[in-house]
C-alpha positions in Angstrom: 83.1 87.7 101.6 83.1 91.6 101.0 82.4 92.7 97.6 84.3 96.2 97.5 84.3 96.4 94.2 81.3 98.6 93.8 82.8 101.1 96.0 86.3 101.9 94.8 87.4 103.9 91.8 89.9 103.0 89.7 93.4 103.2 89.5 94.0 101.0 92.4 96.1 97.5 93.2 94.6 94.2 94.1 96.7 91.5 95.8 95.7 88.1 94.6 96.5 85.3 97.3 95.6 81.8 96.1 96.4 79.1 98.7 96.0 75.6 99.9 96.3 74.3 103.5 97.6 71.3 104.6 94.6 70.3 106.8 96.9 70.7 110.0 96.1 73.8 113.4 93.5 74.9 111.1 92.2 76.4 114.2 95.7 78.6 114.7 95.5 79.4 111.0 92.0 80.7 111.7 92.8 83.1 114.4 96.2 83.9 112.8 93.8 84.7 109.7 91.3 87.0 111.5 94.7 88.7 113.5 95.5 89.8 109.9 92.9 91.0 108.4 92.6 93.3 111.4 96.0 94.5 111.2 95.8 95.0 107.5 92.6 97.2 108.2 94.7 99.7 110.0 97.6 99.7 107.6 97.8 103.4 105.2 96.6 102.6 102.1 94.3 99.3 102.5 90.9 99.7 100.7 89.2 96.4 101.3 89.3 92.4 100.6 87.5 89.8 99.4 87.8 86.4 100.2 86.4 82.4 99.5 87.7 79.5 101.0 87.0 75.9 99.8 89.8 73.4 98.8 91.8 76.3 96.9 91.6 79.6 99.3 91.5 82.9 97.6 91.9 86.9 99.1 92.3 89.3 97.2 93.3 92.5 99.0 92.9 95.9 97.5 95.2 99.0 98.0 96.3 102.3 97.1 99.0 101.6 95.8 102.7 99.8 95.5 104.2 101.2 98.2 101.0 100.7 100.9 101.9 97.1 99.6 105.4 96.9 100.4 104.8 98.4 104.2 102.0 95.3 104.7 104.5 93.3 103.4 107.1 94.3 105.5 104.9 94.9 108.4 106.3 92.7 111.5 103.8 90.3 112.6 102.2 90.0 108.9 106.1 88.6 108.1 105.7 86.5 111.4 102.3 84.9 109.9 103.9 84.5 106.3 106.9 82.4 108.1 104.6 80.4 109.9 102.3 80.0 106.9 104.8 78.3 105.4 105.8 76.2 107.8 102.3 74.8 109.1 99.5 75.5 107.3 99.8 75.7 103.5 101.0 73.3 100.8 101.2 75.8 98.6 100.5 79.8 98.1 100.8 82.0 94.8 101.1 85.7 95.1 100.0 88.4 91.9 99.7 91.4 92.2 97.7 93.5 89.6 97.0 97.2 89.3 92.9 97.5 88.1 92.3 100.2 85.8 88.7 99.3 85.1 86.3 97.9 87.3 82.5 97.4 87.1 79.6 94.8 88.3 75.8 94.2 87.4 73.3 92.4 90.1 69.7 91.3 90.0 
């Protein structure tokens, strides 16, 4: 996990992706995982993600704004991944998408 949080100002948008896999070419979905977040790293406008997989997965990507989100959306091999997503390795997904106008953290 990356905690960007501390290092972005507010306003900004934060893509909330909640998933769970079926169990099955975990390995692909692992690589096909890694591919993305690479990709999404060189697309205008991403700021950061953070992520925590257990049974329910959760990223949350952050970005500029609505439009930066669209293009990664659109963008051809992310739409590849999200079509085999759906056909191999999750049961379910839930997209929300939020726009963070305040933000702040405490640590020890």
């Amino acid at each position: 996990m990356t905690d960007h949080t501390n290092t972005l100002k507010p306003p900004y948008y934060a893509v909330i992706f909640t998933s769970t896999l079926t169990g099955e070419d975990l390995a692909s979905y692992s690589q096909t995982a890694e591919t993305m977040l690479s990709l999404a790293q060189q697309q205008d406008g991403f700021l950061g993600v953070d992520e925590a997989r257990e049974t329910v997965g959760i990223t949350v990507s952050y970005w500029r704004d609505l439009k930066a989100i669209q293009a990664w959306k659109q963008q051809i091999q992310h739409a590849e991944a999200q079509q085999q997503g759906r056909a191999s390795w999750y049961a379910n997904y839930h997209v929300r998408i939020a726009k963070v106008e305040r933000a702040y953290s405490w640590q020890l």
